[in-house]
OpenMM code with the backbone's topology and positions (N, CA, C; nanometers):
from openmm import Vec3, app, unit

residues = "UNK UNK UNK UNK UNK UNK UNK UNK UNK UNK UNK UNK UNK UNK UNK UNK UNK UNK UNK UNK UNK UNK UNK UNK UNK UNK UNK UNK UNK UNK UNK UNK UNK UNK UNK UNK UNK UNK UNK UNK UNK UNK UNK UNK UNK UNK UNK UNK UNK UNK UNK UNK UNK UNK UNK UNK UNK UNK UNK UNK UNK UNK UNK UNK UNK UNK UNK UNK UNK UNK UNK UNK UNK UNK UNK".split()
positions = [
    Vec3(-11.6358, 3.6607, -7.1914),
    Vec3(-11.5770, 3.5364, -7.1494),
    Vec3(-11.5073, 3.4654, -7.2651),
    Vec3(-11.5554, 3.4881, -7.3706),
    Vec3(-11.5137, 3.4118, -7.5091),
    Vec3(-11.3490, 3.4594, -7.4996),
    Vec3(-11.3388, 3.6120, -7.5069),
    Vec3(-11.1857, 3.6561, -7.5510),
    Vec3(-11.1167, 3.6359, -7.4136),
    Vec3(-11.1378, 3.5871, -7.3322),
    Vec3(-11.0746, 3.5456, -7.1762),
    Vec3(-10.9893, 3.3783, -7.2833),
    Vec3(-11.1277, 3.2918, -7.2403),
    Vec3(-11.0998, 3.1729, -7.3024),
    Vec3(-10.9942, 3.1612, -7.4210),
    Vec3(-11.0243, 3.2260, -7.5343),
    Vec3(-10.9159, 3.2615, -7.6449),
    Vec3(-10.7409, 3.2788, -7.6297),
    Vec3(-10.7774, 3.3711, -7.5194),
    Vec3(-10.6425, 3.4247, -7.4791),
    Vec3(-10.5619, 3.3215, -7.4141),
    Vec3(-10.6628, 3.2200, -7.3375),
    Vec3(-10.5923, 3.1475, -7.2910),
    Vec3(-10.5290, 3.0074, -7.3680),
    Vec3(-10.5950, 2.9910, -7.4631),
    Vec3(-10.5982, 2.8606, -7.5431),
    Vec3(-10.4822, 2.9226, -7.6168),
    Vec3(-10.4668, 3.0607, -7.6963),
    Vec3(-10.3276, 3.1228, -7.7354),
    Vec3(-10.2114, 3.1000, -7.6360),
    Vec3(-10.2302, 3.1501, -7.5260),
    Vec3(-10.0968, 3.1172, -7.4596),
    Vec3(-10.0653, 2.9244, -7.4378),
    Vec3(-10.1789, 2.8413, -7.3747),
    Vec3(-10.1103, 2.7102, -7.4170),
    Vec3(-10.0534, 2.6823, -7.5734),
    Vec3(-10.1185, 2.7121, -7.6870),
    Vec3(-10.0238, 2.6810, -7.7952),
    Vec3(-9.8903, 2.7326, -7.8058),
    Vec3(-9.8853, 2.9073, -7.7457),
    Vec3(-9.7711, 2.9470, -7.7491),
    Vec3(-9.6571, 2.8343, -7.6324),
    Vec3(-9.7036, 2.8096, -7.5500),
    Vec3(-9.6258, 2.7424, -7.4552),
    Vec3(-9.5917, 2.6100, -7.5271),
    Vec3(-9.6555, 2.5437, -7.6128),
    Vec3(-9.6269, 2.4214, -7.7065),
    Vec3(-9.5251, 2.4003, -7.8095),
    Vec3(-9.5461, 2.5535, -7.8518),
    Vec3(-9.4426, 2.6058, -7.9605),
    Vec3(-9.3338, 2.6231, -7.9236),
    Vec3(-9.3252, 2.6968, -7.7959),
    Vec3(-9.2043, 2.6952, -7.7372),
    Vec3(-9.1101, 2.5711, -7.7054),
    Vec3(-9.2024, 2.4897, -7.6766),
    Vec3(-9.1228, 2.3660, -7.6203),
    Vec3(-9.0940, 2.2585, -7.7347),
    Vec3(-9.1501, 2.2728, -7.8312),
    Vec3(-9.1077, 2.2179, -7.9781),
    Vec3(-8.9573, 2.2792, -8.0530),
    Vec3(-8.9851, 2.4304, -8.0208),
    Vec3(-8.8714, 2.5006, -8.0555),
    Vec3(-8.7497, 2.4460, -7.9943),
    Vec3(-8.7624, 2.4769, -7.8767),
    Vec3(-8.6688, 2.4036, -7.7815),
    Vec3(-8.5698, 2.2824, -7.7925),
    Vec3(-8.6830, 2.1413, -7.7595),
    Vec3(-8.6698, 2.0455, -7.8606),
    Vec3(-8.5715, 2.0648, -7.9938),
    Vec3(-8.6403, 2.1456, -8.0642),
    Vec3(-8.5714, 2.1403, -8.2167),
    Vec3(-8.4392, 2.1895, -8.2150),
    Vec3(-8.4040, 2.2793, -8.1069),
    Vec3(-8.2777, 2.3162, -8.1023),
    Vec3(-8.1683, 2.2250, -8.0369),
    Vec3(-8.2397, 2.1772, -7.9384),
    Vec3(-8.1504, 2.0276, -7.9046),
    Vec3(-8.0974, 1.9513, -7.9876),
    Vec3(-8.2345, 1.9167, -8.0456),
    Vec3(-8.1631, 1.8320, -8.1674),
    Vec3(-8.1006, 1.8987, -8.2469),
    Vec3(-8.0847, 1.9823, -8.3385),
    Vec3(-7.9735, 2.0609, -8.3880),
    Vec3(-7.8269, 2.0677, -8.3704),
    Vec3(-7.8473, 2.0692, -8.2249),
    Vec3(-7.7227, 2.1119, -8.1328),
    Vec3(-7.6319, 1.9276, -8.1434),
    Vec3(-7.7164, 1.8435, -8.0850),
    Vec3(-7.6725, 1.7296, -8.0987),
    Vec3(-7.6156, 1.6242, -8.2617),
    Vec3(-7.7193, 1.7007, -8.3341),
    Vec3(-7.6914, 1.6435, -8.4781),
    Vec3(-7.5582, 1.7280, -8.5084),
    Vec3(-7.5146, 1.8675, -8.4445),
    Vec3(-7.4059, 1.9353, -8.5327),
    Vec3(-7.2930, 1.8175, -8.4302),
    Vec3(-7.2726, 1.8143, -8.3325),
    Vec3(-7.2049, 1.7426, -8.2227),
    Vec3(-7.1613, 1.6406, -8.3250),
    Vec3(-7.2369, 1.5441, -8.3824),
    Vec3(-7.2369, 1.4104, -8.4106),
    Vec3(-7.1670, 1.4368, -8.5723),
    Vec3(-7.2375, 1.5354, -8.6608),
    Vec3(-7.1179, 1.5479, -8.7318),
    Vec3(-6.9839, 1.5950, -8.7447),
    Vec3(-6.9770, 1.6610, -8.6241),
    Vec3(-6.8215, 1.7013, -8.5869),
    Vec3(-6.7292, 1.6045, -8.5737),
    Vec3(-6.7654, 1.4732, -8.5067),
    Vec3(-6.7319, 1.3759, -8.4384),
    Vec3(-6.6943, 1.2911, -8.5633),
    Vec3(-6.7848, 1.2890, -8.6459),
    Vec3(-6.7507, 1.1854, -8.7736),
    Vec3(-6.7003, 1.2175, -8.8573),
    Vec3(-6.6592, 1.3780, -8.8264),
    Vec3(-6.5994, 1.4211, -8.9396),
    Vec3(-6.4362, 1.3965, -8.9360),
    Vec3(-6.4111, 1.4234, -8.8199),
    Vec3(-6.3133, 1.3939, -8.7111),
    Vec3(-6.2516, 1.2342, -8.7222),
    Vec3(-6.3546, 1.1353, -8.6785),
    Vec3(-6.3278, 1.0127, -8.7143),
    Vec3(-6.2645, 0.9774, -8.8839),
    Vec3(-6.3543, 1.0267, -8.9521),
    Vec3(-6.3283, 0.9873, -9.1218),
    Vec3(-6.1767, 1.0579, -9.1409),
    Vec3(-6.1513, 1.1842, -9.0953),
    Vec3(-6.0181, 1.2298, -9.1291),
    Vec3(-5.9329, 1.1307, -9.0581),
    Vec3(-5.9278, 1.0529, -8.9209),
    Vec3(-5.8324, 0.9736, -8.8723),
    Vec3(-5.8317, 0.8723, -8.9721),
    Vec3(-5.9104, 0.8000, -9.0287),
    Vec3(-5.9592, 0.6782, -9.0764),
    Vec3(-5.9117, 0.6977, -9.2425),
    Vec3(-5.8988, 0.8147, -9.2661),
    Vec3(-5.8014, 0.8627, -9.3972),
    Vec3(-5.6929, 0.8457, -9.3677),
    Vec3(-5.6341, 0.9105, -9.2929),
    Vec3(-5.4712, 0.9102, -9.2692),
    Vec3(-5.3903, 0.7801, -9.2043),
    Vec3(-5.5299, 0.6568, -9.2094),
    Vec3(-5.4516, 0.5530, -9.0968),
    Vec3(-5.4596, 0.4792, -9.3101),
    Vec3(-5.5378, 0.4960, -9.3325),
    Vec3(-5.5453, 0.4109, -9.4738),
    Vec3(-5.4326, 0.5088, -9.5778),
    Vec3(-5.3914, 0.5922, -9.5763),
    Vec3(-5.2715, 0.6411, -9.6262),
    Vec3(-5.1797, 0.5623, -9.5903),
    Vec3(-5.1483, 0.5732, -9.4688),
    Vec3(-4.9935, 0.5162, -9.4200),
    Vec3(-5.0152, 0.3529, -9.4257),
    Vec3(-5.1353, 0.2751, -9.4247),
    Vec3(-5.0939, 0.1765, -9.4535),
    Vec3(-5.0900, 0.1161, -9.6306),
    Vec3(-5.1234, 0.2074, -9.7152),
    Vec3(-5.0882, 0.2071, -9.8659),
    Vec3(-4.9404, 0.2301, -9.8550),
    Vec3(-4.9192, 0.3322, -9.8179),
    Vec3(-4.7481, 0.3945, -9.7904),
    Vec3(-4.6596, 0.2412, -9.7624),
    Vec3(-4.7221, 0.1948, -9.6005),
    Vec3(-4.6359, 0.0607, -9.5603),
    Vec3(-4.6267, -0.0295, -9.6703),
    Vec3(-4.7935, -0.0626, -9.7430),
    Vec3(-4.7786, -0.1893, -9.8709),
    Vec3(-4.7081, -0.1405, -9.9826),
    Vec3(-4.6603, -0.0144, -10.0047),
    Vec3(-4.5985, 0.0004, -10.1366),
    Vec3(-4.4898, 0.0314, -10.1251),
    Vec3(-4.4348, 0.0482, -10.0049),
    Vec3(-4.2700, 0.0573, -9.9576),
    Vec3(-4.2688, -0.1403, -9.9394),
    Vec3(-4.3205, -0.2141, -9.8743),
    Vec3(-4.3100, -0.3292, -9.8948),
    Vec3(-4.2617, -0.4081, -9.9981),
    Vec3(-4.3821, -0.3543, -10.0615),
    Vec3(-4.3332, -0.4027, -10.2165),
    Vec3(-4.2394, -0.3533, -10.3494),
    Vec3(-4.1996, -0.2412, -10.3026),
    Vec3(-4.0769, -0.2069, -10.3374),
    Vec3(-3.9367, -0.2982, -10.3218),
    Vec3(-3.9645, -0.2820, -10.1815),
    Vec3(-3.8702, -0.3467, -10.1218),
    Vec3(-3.8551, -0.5099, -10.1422),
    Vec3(-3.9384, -0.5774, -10.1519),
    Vec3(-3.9635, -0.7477, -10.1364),
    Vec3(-3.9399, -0.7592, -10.3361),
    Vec3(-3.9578, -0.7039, -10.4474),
    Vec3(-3.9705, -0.6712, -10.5528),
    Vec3(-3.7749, -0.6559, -10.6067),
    Vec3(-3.7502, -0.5772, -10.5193),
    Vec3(-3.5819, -0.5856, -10.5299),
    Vec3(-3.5086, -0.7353, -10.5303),
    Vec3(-3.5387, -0.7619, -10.3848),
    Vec3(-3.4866, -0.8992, -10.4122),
    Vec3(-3.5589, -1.0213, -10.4949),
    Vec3(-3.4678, -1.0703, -10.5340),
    Vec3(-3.4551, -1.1994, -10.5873),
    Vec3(-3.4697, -1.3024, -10.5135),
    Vec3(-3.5796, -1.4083, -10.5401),
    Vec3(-3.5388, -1.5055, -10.4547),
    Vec3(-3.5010, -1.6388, -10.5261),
    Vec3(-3.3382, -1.6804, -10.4472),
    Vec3(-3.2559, -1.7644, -10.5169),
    Vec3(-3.3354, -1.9440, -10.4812),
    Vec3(-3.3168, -2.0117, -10.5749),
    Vec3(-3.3767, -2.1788, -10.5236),
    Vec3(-3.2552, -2.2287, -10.4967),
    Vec3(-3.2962, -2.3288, -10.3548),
    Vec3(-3.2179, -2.3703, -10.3339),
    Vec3(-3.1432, -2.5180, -10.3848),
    Vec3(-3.0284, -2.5297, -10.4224),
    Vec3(-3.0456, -2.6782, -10.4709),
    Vec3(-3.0336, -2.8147, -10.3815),
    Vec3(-3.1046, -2.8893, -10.4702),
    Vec3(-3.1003, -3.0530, -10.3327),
    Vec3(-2.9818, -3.0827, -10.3269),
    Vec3(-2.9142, -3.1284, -10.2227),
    Vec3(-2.8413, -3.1679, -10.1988),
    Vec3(-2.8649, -3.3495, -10.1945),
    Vec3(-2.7945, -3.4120, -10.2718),
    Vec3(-2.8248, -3.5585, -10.3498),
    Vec3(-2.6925, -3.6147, -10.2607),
] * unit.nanometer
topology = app.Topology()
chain = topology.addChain("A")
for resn in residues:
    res = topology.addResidue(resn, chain)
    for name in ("N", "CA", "C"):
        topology.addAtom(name, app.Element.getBySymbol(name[0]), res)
């Protein structure tokens, strides 16, 4: 009766293990998901902060050219 009992207390742990495993692969699966996603995000979030350095330094190129003349009072 002992190695009956045994056998059986082995298969619930095995059935525990399994479902931990399981579990663990979910999460895996979901954590790779989530860095795909941000990896994704950070490259947009690069290229939007490029082009707006690009816009401020063509700006100031540009605003840097001109001169600005004063006007005089008219008395």
């Amino acid at each position: 009766m002992k190695g009956y009992e045994s056998r059986i207390i082995l298969e619930d742990i095995n059935k525990k293990f399994d479902a931990i495993i399981v579990g663990q692969n979910l999460l895996n699966e979901k954590l790779d998901r989530h860095i795909d996603e941000n990896a994704k995000d950070l490259k947009e979030i690069s290229n939007e902060i490029l082009l707006l350095r690009k816009d401020i330094y063509e700006h100031r190129e540009n605003t840097e050219l001109h001169t600005t003349k004063k006007k005089k009072k008219v008395s």
